[in-house]
C-alpha positions in Angstrom: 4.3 -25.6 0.8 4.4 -21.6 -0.2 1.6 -20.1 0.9 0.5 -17.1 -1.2 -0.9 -15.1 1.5 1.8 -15.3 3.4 4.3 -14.1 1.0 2.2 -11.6 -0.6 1.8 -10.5 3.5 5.5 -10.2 4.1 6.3 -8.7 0.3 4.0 -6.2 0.8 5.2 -5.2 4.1 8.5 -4.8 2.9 7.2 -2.6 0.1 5.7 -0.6 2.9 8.8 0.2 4.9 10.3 1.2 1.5 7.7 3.8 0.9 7.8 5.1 4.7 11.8 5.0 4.0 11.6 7.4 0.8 8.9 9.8 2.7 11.6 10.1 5.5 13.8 11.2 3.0 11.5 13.6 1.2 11.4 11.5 -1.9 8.3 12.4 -3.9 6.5 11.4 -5.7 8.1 7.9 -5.5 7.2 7.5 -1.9 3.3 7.3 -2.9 3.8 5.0 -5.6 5.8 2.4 -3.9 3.4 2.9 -0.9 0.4 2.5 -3.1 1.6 -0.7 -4.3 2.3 -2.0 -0.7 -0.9 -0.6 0.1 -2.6 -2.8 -3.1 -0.8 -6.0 -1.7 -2.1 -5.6 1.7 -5.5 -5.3 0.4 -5.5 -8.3 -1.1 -4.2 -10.1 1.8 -7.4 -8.6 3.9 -9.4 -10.1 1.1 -8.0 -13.2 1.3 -8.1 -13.5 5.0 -11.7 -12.0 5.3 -10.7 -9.4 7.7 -12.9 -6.7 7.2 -11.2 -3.8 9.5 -8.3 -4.6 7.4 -10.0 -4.1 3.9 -11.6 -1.0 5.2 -8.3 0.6 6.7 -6.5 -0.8 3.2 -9.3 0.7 0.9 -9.0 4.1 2.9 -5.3 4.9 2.6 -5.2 3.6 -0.9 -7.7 5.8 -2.0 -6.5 8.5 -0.3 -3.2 8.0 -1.9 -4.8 7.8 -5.5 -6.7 10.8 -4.8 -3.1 13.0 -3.8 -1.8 11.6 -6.8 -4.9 12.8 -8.9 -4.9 16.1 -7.3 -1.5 16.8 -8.1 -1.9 15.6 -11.5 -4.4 18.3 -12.5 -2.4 21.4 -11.0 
């Protein structure tokens, strides 16, 4: 049986190392996106699992990310 937590877990860990990849290699703005969307999935996960430190670490770094993104947006 496919759990959906579990591969939304793992899918959006893998999104995660992508976006860490294309920050090593100075690729920007891409490296926020992709991180943002790894950052989305894991949010859910901590949702789904009821792990509150989780939520609050996920809702922090997303909306720090969306705020960098904003702020460059209106230069």
């Amino acid at each position: 049986m496919l759990q959906v937590d579990k591969v939304l877990e793992w899918s959006s860990t893998a999104i995660l190392l992508v976006g860490v990849y294309l920050t090593a290699v100075n690729i920007y703005p891409m490296n926020v996106y992709i991180s943002l969307i790894g950052n989305f999935g894991w949010l859910i996960v901590a949702i789904i699992w009821r792990k509150w430190s989780l939520l609050v670490v996920q809702l922090v770094i997303s909306g720090l990310y969306l705020y960098g993104m904003l702020s460059t947006l209106n230069m």
